[in-house]
C-alpha positions in Angstrom: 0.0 0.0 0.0 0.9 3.6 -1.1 1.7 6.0 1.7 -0.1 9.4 0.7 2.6 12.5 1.1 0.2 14.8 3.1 1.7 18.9 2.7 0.7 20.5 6.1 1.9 24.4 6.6 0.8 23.9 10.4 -1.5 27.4 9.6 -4.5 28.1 12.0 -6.6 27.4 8.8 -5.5 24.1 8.5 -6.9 22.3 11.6 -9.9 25.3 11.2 -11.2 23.8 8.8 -9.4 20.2 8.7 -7.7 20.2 5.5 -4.0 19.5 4.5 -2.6 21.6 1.7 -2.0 18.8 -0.8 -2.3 15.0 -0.7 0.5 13.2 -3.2 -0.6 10.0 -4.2 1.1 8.0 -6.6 1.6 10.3 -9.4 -0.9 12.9 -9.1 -0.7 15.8 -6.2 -4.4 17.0 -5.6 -4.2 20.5 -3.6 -6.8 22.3 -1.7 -8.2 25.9 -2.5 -4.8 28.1 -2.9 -5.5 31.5 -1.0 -3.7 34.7 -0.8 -1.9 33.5 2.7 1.3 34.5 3.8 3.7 32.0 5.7 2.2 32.7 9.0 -1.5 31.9 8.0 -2.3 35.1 7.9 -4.9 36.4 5.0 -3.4 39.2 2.9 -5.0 41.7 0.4 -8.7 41.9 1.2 -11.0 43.1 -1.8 -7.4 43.1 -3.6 -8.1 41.1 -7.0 -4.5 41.5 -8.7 -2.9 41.0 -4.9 -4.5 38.3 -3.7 -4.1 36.5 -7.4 -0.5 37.3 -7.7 0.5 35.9 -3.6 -2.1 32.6 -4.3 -0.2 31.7 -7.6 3.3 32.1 -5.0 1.7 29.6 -3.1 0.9 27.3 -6.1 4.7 27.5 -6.8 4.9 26.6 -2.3 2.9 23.6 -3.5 4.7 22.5 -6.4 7.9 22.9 -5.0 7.3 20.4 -2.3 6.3 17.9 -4.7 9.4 18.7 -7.1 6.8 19.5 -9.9 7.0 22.5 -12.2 3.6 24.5 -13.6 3.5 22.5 -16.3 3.0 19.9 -14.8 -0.5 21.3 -13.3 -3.4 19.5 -15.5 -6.5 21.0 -14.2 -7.3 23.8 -12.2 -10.7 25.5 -10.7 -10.8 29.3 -10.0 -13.4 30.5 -7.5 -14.0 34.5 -8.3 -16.0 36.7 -6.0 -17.9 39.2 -8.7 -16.1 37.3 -11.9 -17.8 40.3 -14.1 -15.6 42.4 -12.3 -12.5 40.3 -12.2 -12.9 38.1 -15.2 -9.9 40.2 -17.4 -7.7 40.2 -14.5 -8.1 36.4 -14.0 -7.3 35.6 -17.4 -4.3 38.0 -17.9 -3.0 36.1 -14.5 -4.0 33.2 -16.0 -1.9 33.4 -19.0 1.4 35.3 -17.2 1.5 32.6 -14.7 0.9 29.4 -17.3 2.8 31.1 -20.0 2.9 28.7 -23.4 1.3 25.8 -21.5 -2.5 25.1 -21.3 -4.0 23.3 -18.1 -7.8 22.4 -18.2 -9.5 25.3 -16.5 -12.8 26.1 -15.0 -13.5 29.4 -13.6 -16.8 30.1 -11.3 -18.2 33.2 -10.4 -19.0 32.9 -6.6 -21.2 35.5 -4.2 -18.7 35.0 -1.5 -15.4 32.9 -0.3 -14.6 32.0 2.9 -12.9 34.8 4.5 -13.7 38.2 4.6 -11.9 40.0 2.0 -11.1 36.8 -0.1 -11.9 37.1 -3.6 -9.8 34.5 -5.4 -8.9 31.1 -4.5 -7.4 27.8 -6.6 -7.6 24.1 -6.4 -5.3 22.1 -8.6 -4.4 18.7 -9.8 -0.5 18.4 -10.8 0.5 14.9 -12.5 4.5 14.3 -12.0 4.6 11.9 -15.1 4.3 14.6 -17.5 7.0 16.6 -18.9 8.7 19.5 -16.4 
């Protein structure tokens, strides 16, 4: 039997809410909701689109560093946008300047609110470590 490799930043959110980061298992990484946190746990950039987007794609890189995976690895991915009429331009030119050349599948949904106060952006991912880095 496979022993999962569990990524735990030991954040207040964490055992909050009882998540782990990201689960390895096998050759797929599935990670929880990326937020705009900073190494202490503690939110950054409320109602701030562009900041929040920039520091949660930081801590995709967090994420993919642990596993020794690259962004193009990533497969899939699943935005959650507070007012996506609003944000919707801003989430696709952070989109394609974090991606660059390389095209995961992608869903974005317009939400009315995210979990903390302030949060307007947050993104799940799926990485698979047998692709090309």
């Amino acid at each position: 039997m496979t022993t999962p490799d569990v990524l735990s930043y030991g954040i207040p959110a964490e055992s909050d809410f009882g998540y782990a980061q990201a689960i390895g298992s096998g050759e797929l990484v599935h990670v929880s909701g990326q937020l705009a946190f900073d190494d202490a746990g503690e939110f950054l950039h409320a109602d701030d689109f562009a900041a929040q987007l920039e520091r949660t794609h930081a801590n995709m890189d967090k994420v993919l560093d642990h596993y020794g995976a690259t962004r193009n690895q990533i497969v899939s991915q699943t935005l959650y946008v507070v007012d996506l009429r609003r944000n919707a331009a801003a989430a696709a030119e952070g989109n394609l300047a974090y991606f660059g050349d390389h095209r995961p599948a992608s869903t974005v949904v317009g939400v009315t609110e995210l979990t903390l106060p302030g949060q307007v952006v947050e993104i799940g991912f799926v990485v698979d470590t047998r692709l090309p880095a």
